[in-house]
C-alpha positions, 0 to 999 in steps of 0.5 A, spaced: 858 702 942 853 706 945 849 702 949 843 706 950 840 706 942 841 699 944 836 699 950 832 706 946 831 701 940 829 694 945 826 697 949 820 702 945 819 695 940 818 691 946 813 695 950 809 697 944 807 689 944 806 689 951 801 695 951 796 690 948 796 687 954 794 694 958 790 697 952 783 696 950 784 693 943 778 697 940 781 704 942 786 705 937 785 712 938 791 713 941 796 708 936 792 712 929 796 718 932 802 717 935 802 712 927 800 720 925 807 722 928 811 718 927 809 718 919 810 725 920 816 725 923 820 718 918 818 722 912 820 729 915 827 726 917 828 722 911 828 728 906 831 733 911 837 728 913 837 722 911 836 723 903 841 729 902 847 725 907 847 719 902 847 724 896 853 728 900 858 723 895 855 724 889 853 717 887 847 717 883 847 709 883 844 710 890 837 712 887 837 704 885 838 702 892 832 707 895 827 705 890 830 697 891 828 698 899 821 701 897 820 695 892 823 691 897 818 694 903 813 692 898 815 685 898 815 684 905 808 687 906 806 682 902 807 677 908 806 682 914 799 685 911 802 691 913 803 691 920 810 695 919 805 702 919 799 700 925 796 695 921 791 690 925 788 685 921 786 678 924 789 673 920 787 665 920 789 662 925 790 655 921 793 657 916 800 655 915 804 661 914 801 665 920 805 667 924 811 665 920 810 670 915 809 676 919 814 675 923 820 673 918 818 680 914 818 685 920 824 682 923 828 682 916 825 689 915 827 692 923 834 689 921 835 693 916 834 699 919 838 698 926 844 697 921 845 704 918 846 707 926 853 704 927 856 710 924 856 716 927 850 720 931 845 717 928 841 720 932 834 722 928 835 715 925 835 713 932 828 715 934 825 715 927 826 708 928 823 707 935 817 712 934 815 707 928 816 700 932 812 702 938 805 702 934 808 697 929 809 693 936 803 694 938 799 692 932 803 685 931 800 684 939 793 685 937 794 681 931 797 675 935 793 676 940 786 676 936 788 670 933 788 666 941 796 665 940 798 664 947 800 669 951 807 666 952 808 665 945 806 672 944 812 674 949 817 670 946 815 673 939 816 680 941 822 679 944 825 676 938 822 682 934 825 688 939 831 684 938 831 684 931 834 692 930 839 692 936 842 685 932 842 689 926 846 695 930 850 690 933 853 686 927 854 692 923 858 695 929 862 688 928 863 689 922 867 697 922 871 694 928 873 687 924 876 685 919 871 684 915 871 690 911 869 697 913 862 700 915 863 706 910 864 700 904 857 699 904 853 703 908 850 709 903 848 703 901 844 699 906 842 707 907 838 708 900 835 701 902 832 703 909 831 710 905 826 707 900 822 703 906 822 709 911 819 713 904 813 708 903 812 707 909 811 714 912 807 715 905 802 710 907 802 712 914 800 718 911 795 718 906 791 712 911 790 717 916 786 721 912 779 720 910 777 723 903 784 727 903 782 731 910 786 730 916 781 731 923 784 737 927 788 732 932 791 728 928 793 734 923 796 737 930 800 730 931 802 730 924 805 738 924 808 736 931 812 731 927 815 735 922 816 741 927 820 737 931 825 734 926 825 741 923 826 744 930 833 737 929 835 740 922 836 747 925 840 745 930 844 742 925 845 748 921 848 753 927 
């Protein structure tokens, strides 16, 4: 088990949220292109690794499990009004659902995407998850924060979800050293899963960033120095 990704997954998620704390909520500026980035980034690693190393042992019934994970993300959005990509609605304090509804879709979504890096390096999986949870964090703080939840509520609930893919990690470590099973049993599977949330949504952080289709001059840089740095990773790869 390599703790570091342990601490590198906590801790981006976790200060993310803190942020909104430090941040003027109305300069969202700065989150709008670091979501461009990572957009960027999820959508470059997921075609360039990630889709290739889960069709490697060629089982097409993969493809039933990336279009599951997309449909599934769908799902979730239904409860988190989107906040996976940066979203920052103000929800009805009063309503009974709020915030359970936000925090049980991000926490089963940010689970699922610690569970496939028990196997192997994972490298790039590892900070495409961190880059996306920082403004994702950021987003459920401001969310908790316009709706008057108490600061040390709102502390409590970001803890639980920067948690959330460390568990996911960690249970999946469990299991390829247990008796349970073996990781590879299921791990192109859970890994189509994660593929179809990463492809909706890196897609739908990409096609909000722009306006009429047209990228403005800095967040058109944020988005080509996101593809650049995978590709810069794939080539490594390659020598």
């Amino acid at each position: 088990m390599e703790f570091w990704k342990l601490i590198i997954l906590f801790g981006s998620c976790l200060v993310g949220g803190v942020a909104v704390f430090f941040f003027r909520k109305e300069n969202t500026q700065r989150l709008k292109l670091i979501l461009s980035f990572s957009g960027a980034f999820l959508f470059a690693i997921t075609i360039l690794h990630l889709i290739p190393e889960v069709y490697h042992d060629g089982d097409h019934e993969i493809g039933l499990y990336v279009l599951g994970g997309f449909l599934f993300q769908i799902l979730l959005e239904q409860f988190s009004d989107g906040i996976e990509h940066g979203h920052m609605h103000k929800h009805a304090h009063h309503h009974h659902a709020f915030p359970y509804g936000i925090m049980i879709s991000l926490c089963l979504h940010a689970f699922l995407e610690g569970m496939p890096l028990a196997r192997g390096p994972q490298n790039e999986l590892l900070f495409g998850i961190a880059l996306h949870h920082i403004p994702a964090a950021f987003a459920l703080g401001t969310v908790l924060v316009q709706n008057h939840i108490k600061k040390t509520s709102i502390l409590v609930l970001l803890v639980v979800f920067s948690l959330m893919s460390p568990l996911g990690y960690l249970l999946s470590d469990a299991i390829g050293k247990g008796s349970i099973g073996s990781i590879d049993d299921y791990f192109d599977r859970i890994m189509g899963v994660v593929i179809g949330i990463f492809l909706h949504i890196s897609t739908t952080i990409l096609f909000e960033s722009s306006v009429d289709h047209h990228y403005n001059l800095k967040k058109l840089i944020a988005v080509l120095s996101g593809v650049a740095i995978a590709l810069l990773n794939f080539s490594m790869h390659l020598h």
